[in-house]
C-alpha positions as CSV (number, residue, x, y, z in Angstrom):
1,X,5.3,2.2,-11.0
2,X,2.9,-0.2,-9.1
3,X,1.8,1.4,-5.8
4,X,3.3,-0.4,-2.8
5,X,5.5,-0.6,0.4
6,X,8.4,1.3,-1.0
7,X,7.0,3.1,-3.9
8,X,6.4,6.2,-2.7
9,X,10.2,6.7,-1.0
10,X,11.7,5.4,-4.6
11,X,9.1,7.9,-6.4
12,X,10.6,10.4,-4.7
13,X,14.0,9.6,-5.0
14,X,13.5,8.8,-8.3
15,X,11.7,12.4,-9.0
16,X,15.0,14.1,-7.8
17,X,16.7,12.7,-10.6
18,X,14.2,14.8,-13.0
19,X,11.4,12.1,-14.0
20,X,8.3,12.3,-13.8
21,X,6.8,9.5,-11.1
22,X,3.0,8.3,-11.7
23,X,2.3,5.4,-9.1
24,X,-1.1,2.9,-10.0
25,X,-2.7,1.2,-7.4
26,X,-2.7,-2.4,-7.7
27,X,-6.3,-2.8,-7.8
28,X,-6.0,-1.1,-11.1
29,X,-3.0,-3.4,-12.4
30,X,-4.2,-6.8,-12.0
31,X,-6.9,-6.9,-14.7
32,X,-3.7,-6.2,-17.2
33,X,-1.8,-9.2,-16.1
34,X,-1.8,-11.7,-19.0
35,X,0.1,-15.0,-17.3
36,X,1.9,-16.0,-14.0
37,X,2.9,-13.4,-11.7
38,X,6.2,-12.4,-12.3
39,X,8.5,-9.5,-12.6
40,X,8.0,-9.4,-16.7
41,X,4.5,-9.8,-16.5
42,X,4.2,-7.3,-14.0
43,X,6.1,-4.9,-15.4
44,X,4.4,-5.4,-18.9
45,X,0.6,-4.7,-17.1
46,X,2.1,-1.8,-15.4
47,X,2.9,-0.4,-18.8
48,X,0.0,-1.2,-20.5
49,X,-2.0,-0.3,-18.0
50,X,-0.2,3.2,-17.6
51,X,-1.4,4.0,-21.3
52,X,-5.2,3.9,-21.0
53,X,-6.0,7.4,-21.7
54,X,-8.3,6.6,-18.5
55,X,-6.4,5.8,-16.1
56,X,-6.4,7.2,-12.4
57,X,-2.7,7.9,-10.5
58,X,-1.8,7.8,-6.8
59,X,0.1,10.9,-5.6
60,X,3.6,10.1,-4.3
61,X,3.3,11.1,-0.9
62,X,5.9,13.4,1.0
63,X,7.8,11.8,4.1
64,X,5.8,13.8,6.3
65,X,2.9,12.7,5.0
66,X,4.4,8.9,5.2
67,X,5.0,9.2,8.3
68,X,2.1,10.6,9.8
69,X,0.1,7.5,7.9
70,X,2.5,5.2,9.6
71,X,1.5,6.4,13.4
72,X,-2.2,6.2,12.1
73,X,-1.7,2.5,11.6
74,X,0.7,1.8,14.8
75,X,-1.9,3.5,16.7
76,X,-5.1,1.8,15.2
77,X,-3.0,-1.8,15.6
78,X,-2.7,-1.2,19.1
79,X,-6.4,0.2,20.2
80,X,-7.3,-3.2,18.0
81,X,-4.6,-5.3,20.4
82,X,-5.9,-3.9,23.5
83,X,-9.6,-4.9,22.8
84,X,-8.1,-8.6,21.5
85,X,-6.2,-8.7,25.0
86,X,-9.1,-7.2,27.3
87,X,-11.6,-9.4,25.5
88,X,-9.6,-12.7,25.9
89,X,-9.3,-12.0,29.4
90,X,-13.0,-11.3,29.9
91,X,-13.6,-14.7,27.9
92,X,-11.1,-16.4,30.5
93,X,-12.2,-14.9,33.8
94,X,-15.5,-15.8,32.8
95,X,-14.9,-19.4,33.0
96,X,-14.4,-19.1,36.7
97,X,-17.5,-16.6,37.2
């Protein structure tokens, strides 16, 4: 599977049913994609790409894991909003010196 926003909950679920989940970045899929971007064409890269003998897999990541990434990001996005906020109001409260 192509590694995204919901791969790693489906790579789970999917590895309770018994298969064996190997998720590809996407960095790594594009060069394999012959036409258009579509489904087919997608999915064809993915496979093709999955067969090189060389190919590097991203880990499916445990919910824990997940969700300790996600308050990474929610936390990061809001130190960058706070700068963005206390920088536009510098900007504008030096318009009145």
């Amino acid at each position: 599977m192509e590694a995204c926003a919901g791969s790693h909950h489906w790579g789970r679920e999917i590895a309770k049913l018994g298969h064996t989940v190997r998720l590809i970045a996407p960095i790594y899929v594009k060069p394999f994609v012959k036409r258009q971007k579509n489904d087919a064409a997608d999915a064809e890269a993915i496979c093709e790409a999955a067969m090189r003998p060389t190919m590097r897999f991203v880990a499916v990541k445990s919910e824990t894991r997940q969700a300790s990434a996600a308050v990474f990001r929610v936390r990061d996005l809001l130190v960058r909003q706070k700068t963005q906020i206390i920088n536009a109001l510098r900007g504008h409260m030096a318009e009145f010196g």
